[in-house]
C-alpha positions as CSV (number, residue, x, y, z in Angstrom):
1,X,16.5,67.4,15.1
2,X,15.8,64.5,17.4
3,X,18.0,65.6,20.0
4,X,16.7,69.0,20.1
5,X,13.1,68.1,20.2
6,X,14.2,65.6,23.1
7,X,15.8,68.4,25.2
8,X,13.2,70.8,24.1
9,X,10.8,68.5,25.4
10,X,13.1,68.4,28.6
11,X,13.4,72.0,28.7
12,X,9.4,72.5,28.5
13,X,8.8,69.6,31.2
14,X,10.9,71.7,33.2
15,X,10.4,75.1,32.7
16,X,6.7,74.7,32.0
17,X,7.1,72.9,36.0
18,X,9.2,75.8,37.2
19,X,6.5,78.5,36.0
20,X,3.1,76.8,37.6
21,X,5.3,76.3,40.7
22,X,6.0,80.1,40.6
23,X,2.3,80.9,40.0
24,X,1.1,78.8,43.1
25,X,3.7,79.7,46.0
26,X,6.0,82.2,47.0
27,X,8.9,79.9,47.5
28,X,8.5,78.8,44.2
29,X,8.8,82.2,42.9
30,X,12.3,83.0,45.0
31,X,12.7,79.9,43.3
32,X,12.6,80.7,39.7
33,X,13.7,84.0,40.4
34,X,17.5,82.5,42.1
35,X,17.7,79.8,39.6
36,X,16.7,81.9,36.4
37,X,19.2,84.5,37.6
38,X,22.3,82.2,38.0
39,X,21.6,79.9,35.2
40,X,19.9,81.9,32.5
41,X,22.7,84.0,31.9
42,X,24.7,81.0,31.5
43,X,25.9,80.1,28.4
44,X,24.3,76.4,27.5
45,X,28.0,75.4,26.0
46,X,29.2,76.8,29.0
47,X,28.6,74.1,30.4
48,X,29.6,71.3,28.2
49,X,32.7,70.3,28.6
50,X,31.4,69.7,32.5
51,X,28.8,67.5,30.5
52,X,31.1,65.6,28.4
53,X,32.9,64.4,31.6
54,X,29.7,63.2,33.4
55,X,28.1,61.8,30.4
56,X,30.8,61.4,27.5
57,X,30.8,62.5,24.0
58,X,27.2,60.8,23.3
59,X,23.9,62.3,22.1
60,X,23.2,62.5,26.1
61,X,25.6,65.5,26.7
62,X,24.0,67.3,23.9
63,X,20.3,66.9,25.4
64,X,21.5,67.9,28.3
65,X,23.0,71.4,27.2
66,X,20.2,71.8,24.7
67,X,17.8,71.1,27.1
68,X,19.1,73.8,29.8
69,X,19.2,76.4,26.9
70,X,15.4,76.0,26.4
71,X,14.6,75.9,29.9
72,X,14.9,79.2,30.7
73,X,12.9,80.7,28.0
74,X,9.9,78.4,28.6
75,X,9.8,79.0,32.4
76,X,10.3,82.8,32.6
77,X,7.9,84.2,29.9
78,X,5.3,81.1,30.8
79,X,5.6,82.7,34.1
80,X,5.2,86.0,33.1
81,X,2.0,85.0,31.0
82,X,0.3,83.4,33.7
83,X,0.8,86.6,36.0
84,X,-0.3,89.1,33.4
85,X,-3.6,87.2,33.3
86,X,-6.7,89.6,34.0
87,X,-8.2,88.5,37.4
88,X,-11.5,89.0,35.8
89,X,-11.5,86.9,33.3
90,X,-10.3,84.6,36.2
91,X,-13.1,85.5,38.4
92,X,-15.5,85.1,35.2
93,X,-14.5,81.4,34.9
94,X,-14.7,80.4,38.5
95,X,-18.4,82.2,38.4
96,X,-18.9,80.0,35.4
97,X,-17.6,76.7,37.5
98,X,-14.4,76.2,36.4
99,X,-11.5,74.9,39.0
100,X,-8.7,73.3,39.0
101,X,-7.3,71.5,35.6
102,X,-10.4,72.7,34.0
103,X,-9.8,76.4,34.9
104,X,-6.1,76.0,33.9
105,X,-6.9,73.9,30.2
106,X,-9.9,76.6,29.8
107,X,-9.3,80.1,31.1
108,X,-5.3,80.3,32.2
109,X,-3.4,78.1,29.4
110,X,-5.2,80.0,26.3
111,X,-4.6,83.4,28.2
112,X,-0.9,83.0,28.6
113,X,-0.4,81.5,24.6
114,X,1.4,84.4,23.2
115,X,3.4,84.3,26.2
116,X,3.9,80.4,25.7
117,X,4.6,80.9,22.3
118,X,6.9,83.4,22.4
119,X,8.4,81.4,25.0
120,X,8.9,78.1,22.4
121,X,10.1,80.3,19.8
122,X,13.2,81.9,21.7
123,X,14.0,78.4,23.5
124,X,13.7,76.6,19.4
125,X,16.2,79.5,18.9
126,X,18.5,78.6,21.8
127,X,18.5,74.9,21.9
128,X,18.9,75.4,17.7
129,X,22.3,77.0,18.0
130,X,23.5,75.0,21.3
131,X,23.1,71.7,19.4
132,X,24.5,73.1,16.5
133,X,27.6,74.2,18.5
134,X,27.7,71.2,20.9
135,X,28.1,69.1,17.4
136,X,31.1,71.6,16.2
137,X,32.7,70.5,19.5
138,X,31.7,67.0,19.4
139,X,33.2,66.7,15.9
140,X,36.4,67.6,17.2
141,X,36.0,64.9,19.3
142,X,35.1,62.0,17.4
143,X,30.9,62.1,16.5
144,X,30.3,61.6,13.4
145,X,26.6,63.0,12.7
146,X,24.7,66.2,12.7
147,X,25.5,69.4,10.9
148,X,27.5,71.1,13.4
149,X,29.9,68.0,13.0
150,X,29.7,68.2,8.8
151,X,30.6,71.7,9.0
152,X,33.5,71.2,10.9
153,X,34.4,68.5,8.9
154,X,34.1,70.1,6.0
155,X,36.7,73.0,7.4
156,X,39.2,70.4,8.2
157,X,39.8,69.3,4.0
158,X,38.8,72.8,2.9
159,X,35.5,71.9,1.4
160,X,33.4,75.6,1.0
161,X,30.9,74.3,-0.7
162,X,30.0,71.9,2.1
163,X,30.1,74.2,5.1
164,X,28.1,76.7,3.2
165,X,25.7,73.9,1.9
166,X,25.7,73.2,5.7
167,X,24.7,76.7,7.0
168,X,21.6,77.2,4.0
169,X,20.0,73.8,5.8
170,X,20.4,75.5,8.7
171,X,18.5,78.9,7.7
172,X,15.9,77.1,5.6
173,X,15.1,74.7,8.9
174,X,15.2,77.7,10.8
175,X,12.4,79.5,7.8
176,X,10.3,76.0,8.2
177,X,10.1,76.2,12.2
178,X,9.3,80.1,12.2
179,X,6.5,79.0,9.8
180,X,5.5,76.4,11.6
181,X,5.1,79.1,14.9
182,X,3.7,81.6,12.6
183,X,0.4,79.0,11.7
184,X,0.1,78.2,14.9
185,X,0.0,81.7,16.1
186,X,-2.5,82.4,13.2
187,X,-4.5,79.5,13.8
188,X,-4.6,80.6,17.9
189,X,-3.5,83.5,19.0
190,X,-4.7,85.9,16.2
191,X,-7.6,83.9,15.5
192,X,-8.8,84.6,19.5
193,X,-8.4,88.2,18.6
194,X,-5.5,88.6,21.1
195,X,-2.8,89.7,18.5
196,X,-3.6,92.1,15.4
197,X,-2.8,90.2,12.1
């Protein structure tokens, strides 16, 4: 879990970069539009064995893959919720005073959420299976942590019980995170009126 919050941390720094660029310039639209094109379509473990030879079979290369599988997620529908925003309400808060950071924090951020959300929810998704996947490779290749790496250990001395008991603490972390969005969406988006309950 560590090393996917790190790359999902990563991957937001990144793509949450890549979308206000977008929202500012033209160039920085091409931008996310060429990049999000040629690497969003890419398969995270795609790319790791080109990982594991820059950065060896350590915790790195996983952050690394995990953290591109989350990136693209983040960036595009962050992007997306900051252009659906109604001018007016944009015109409302610059009547009201509001520029810069303060327009952003106030008026922009809290109109994109269910954008943003839906955003963290797919990347959690991605960078979930990537790391899980990363570790099945990694545990042919000497790790020895993480539950991709138990259940491919497990499949080497024909232990069923363990690779199942492996994939149930994978669903009922997946049930805890989707909770986890789910309050948070309550507690926001819903709340605000901007979803229906």
């Amino acid at each position: 879990m560590s090393v996917l919050c790190t790359g999902m941390v990563l991957g937001v720094i990144v793509g949450t970069t890549l979308a206000a660029f977008a929202k500012v310039s033209r160039f920085g639209q091409d931008l996310l539009i060429v990049l999000s094109s040629m690497l969003n379509p890419l398969p995270a473990i795609a790319i790791l064995p080109l990982v594991i030879i820059w950065f060896g079979f350590t915790s790195v290369s996983i952050i690394v893959v995990s953290a591109h599988a989350t990136t693209w997620p983040i960036a595009l529908n962050t992007e997306m919720g900051l252009s659906t925003i109604n001018p007016t309400v944009l015109m409302v808060g610059k009547n009201l005073g509001l520029d810069g950071f303060r327009l952003i924090r106030e008026i922009m951020l809290p109109a994109a959420l269910p954008y943003i959300l839906t955003g963290l929810r797919t990347a959690w998704a991605f960078g979930w299976r990537t790391v899980i996947a990363s570790e099945l490779v990694f545990g042919s290749g000497g790790a020895t942590s993480g539950l991709g790496w138990q259940i491919n250990n497990s499949r080497y001395f024909l232990q069923t019980d363990r690779v199942f008991a492996g994939l149930v603490v994978i669903a009922i972390l997946g049930l805890a995170v989707d909770y986890i969005f789910r309050l948070i969406e309550i507690r926001t988006v819903q709340k605000w009126g901007m979803k229906r309950s």
